[in-house]
MIKOL-794363 format. One line per field, with one value per atom (N, C-alpha, C): y, x, z. Coordinates in steps of 0.05 Angstrom, whole numbers, padded with zeros to 5 digits. Layout:
MIKOL-794363
north: (Y; ...) $
east: (X; ...) $
up: (Z; ...) $
end
This chain:
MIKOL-794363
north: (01820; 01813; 01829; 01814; 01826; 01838; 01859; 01878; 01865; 01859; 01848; 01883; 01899; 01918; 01927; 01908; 01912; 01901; 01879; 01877; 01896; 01904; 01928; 01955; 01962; 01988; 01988; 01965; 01974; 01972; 01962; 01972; 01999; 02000; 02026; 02058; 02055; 02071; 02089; 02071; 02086; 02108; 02121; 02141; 02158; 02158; 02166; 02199; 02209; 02240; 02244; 02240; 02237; 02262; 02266; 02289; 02283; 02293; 02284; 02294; 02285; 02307; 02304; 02315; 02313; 02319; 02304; 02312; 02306; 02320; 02312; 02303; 02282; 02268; 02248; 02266; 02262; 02280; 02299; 02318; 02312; 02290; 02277; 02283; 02290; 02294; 02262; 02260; 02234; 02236; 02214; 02212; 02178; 02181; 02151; 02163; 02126; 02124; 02121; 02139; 02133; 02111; 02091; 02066; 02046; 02040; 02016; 02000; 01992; 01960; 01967; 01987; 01992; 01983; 01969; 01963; 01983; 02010; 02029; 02051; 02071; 02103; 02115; 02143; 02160; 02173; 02176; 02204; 02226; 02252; 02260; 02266; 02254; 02260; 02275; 02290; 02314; 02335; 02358; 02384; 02395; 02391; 02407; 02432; 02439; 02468; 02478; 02468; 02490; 02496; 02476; 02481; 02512; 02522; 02546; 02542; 02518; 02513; 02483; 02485; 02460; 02434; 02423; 02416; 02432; 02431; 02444; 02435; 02461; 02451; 02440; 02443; 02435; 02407; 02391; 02372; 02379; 02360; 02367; 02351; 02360; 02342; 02325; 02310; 02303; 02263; 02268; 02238; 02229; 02191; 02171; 02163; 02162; 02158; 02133; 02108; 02087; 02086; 02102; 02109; 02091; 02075; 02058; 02083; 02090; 02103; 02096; 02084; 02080; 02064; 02047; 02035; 02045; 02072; 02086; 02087; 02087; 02091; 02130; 02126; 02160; 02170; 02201; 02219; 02253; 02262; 02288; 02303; 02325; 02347; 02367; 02364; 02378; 02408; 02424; 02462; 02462; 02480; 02492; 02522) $
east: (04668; 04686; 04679; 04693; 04683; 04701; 04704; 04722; 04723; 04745; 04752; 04727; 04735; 04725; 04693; 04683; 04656; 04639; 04652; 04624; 04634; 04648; 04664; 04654; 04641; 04627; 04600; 04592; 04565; 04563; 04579; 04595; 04612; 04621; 04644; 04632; 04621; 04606; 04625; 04638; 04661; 04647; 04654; 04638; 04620; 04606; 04582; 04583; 04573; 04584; 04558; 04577; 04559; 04570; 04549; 04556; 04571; 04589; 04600; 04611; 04610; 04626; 04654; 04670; 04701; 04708; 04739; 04744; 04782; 04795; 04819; 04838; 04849; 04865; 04893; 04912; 04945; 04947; 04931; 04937; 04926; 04906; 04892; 04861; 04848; 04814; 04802; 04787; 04776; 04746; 04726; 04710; 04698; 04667; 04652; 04652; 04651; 04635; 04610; 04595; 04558; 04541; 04555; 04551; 04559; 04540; 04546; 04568; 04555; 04569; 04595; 04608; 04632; 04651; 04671; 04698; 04714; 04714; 04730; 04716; 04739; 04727; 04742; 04733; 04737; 04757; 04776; 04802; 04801; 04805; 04809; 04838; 04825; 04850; 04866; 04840; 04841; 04827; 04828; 04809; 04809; 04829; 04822; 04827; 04845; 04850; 04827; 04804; 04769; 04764; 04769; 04761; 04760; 04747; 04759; 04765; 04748; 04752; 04773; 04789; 04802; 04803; 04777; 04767; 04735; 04728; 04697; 04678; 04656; 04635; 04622; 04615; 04583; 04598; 04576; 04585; 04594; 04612; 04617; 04613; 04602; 04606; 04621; 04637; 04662; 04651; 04659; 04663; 04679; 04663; 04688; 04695; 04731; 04750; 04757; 04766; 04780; 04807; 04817; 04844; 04843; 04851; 04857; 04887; 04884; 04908; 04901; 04929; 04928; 04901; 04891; 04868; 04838; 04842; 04815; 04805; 04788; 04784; 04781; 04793; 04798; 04763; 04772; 04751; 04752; 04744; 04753; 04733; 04739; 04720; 04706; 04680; 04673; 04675; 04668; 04666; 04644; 04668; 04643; 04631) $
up: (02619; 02640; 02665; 02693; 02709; 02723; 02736; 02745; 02776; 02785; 02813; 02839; 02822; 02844; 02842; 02826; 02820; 02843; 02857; 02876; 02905; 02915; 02928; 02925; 02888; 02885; 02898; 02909; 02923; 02953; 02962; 02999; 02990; 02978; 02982; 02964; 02948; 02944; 02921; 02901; 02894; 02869; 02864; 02846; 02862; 02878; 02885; 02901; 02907; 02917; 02949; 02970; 02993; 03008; 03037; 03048; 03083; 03080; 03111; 03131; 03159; 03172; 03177; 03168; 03175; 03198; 03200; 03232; 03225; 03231; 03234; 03254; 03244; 03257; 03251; 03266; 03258; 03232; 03231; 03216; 03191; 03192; 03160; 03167; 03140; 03145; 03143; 03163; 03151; 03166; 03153; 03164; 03151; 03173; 03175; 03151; 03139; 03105; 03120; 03103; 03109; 03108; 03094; 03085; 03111; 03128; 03155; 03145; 03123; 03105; 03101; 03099; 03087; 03104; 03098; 03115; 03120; 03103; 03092; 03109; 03116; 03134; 03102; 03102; 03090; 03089; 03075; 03077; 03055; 03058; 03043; 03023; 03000; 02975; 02967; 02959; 02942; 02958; 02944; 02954; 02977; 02991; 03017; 03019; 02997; 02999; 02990; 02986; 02985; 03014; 03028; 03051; 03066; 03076; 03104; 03117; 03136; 03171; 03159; 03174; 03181; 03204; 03215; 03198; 03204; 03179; 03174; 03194; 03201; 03222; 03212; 03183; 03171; 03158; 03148; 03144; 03104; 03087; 03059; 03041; 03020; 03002; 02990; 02981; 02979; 02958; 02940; 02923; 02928; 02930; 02939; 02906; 02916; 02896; 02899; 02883; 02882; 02885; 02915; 02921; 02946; 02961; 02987; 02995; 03022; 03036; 03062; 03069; 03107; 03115; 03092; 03105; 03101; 03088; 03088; 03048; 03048; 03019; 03011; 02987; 02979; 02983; 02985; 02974; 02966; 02954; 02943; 02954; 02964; 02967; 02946; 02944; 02920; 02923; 02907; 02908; 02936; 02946; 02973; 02971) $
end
């Protein structure tokens, strides 16, 4: 069987652990999905409390999650 979100995992990149630059706004981290194709910008989910800088200079690692918020698709920040 086929999973409605299976053809979605290869524009959205769900699983995958990419590197990005964050930027906040209205008080939420988000950034470009690295992926042109993607309909979806990036938010962060989870993990910000790894963070130091709020938002960080360097760009982060962070896995996209199968979370949709406000339009953006999830992502977690990995160990910094």
């Amino acid at each position: 069987m086929t999973s409605i979100r299976d053809p979605f995992d290869d524009v959205l990149w769900i699983g995958e652990t990419v590197a990005v630059t964050l930027e906040e706004r209205n008080g939420t981290l988000v950034a470009d999905h690295p992926n042109e194709s993607s309909p979806l910008d990036l938010v962060v989910v989870d993990g910000a409390e790894r963070l130091e800088d709020r938002p960080p200079v360097e760009p982060v690692e962070v896995e996209i999650v199968a979370t949709v918020v406000d339009g953006r698709i999830g992502a977690r920040v990995l160990e910094q």
